[in-house]
BARO-394216 format. One record per residue (C-alpha): x, y, z; residue in three letters. Coordinates in steps of 0.02 Angstrom, whole numbers, padded with zeros to 5 digits, always signed. Layout:
! BARO-394216
XYZALA...
//
This chain:
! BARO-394216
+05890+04584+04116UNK+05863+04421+04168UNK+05871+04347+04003UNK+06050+04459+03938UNK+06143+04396+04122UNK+06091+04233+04117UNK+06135+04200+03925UNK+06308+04283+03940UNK+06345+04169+04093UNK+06281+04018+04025UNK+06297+04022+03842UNK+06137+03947+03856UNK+05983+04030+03758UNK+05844+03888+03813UNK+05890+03917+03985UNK+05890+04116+03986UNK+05722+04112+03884UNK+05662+04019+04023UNK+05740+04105+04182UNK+05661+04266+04079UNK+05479+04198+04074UNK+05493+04139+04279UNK+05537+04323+04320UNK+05386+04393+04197UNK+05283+04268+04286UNK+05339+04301+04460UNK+05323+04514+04436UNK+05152+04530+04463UNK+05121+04434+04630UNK+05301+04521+04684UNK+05250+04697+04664UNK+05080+04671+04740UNK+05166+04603+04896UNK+05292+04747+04897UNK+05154+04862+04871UNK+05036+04807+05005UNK+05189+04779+05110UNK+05241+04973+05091UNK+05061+05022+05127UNK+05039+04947+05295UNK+05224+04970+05344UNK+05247+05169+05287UNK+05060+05229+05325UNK+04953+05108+05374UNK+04777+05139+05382UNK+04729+05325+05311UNK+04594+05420+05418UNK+04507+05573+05354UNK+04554+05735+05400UNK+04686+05883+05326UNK+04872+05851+05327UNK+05007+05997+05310UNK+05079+06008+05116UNK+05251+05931+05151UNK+05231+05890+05313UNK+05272+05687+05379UNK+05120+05622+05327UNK+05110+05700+05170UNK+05279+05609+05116UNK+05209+05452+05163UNK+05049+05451+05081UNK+05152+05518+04914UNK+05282+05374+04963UNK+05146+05234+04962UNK+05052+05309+04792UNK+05229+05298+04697UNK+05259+05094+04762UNK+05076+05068+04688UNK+05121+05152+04525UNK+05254+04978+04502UNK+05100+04858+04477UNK+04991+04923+04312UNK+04818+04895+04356UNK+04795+04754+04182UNK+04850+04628+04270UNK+04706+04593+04381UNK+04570+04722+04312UNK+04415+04609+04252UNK+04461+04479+04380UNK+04396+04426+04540UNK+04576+04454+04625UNK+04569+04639+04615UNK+04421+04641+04737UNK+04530+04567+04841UNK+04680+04659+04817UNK+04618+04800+04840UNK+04540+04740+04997UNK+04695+04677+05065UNK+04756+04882+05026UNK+04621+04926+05158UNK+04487+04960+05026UNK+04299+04889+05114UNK+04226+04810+04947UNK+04106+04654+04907UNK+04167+04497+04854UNK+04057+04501+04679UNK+04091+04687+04627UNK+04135+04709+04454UNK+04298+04824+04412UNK+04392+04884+04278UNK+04541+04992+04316UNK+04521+05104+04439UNK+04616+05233+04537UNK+04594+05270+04712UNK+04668+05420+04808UNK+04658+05338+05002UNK+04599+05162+04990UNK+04521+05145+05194UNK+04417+05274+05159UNK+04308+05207+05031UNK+04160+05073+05042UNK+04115+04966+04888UNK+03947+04874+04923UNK+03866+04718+04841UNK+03867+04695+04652UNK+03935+04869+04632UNK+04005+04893+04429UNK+04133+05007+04384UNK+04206+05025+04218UNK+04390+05068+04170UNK+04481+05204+04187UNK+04368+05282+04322UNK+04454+05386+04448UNK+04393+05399+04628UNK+04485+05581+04698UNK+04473+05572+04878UNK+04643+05610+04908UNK+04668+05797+04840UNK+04776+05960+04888UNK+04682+06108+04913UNK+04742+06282+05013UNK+04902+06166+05068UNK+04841+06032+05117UNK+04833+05862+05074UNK+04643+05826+05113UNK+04574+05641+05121UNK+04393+05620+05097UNK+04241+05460+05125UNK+04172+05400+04971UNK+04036+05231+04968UNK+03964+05154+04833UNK+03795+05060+04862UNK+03742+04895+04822UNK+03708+04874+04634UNK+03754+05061+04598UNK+03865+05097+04408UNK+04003+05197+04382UNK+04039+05222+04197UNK+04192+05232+04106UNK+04325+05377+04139UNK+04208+05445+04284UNK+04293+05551+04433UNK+04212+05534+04593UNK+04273+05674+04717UNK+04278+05640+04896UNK+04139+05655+05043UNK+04027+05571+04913UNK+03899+05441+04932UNK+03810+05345+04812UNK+03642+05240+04874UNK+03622+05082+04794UNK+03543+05072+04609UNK+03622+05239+04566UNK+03707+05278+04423UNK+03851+05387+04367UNK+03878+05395+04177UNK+04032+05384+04081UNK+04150+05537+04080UNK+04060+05624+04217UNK+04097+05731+04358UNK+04042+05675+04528UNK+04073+05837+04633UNK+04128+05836+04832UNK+03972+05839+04951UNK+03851+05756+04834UNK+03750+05637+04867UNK+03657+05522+04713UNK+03466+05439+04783UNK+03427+05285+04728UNK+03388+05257+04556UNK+03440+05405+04507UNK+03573+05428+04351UNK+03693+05586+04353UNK+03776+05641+04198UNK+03901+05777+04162UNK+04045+05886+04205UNK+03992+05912+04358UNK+03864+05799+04369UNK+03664+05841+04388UNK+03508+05724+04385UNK+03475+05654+04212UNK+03329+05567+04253UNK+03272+05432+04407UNK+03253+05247+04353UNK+03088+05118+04442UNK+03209+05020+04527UNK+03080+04858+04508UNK+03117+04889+04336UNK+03295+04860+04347UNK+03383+04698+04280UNK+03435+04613+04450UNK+03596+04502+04491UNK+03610+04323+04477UNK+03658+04253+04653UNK+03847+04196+04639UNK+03885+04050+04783UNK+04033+04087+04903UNK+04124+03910+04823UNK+04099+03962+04623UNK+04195+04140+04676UNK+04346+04038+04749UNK+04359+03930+04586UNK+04372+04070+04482UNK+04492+04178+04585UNK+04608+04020+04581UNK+04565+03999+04385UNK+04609+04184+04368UNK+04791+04153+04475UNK+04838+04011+04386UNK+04826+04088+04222UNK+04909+04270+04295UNK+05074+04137+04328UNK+05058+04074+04144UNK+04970+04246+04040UNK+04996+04393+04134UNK
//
């Protein structure tokens, strides 16, 4: 749009080319502050408990979870700024976690410890309606615990650290995965239990080389995103 107005005001195809690549480059930062804006201002932060199908709250937890739909999750998956936008949406998470796209039902209610990796397209469902009600549930993620790719994790779930849940799997509501353990399935059960010793550990990541990155990462979001 920005591109057609300017060119038929202007005559001008250099300068619409370039008002169009300025608004490309300016969408993703907008909708994130529009988004997390809209959060804080319609709902603020989401406590656990049942909420009446329809009722006040319902509409603004659907309100919020349309906004976020604006913003596709590419353009800061893989990146060190989605840690921190989704922190800044009320999600408790580690500065060194490792995330591909994800999709989170009721951000304040879920914990994302150290070194935690989740692949894409992994779903946690802790926001669900059931017998009428819109139902939000915990859900918290060790230290150094794996969620694989296209995984659902259902609410009131916990995962200790050095657990694993593999790809397309089914974590159901009220379980609870020991450390070292690896579920697989639809629903999930114990595969088999890992030594933790055994288990590659993470290279230590200074405080300073994190904040070089992120601003590596939101330089080239402005110029490729």
């Amino acid at each position: 749009l920005g591109y057609y107005y300017v060119e038929q005001d202007t005559g001008s195809l250099g300068y619409a080319i370039l008002t169009a690549l300025v608004m490309f480059c300016l969408l993703p930062p907008t909708f994130s502050l529009l988004i997390i804006t809209t959060k804080w201002g319609v709902i603020g932060k989401m406590k656990a408990g049942d909420y009446p199908l329809w009722g006040v709250y319902y509409f603004r937890w659907w309100l919020v979870k349309t906004i976020q739909r604006l913003m596709p999750s590419q353009f800061l998956n893989g990146t060190p700024l989605y840690a921190a936008y989704l922190r800044m949406l009320g999600v408790k998470i580690a500065p060194d976690v490792q995330l591909g796209a994800v999709t989170i039902g009721a951000e304040d209610l879920v914990t994302i410890d150290s070194d935690v990796s989740i692949s894409s397209q992994t779903v946690i469902d802790n926001a669900f309606i059931e017998n009428g009600l819109l139902k939000l549930r915990a859900v918290h993620l060790g230290a150094h615990a794996y969620v694989g790719s296209s995984a659902v994790i259902a609410g009131n779930t916990v995962m200790e650290p050095w657990s694993e849940l593999q790809d397309l799997s089914f974590l159901p509501a009220g379980s609870r995965v020991q450390p070292g353990e690896v579920w697989q399935g639809s629903p999930a059960v114990l595969k088999e239990t890992k030594e933790i010793s055994g288990l590659p550990q993470p290279l230590p990541v200074t405080k300073t080389t994190r904040i070089k990155y992120s601003l590596i990462f939101s330089l080239f979001l402005l110029v490729f995103p």
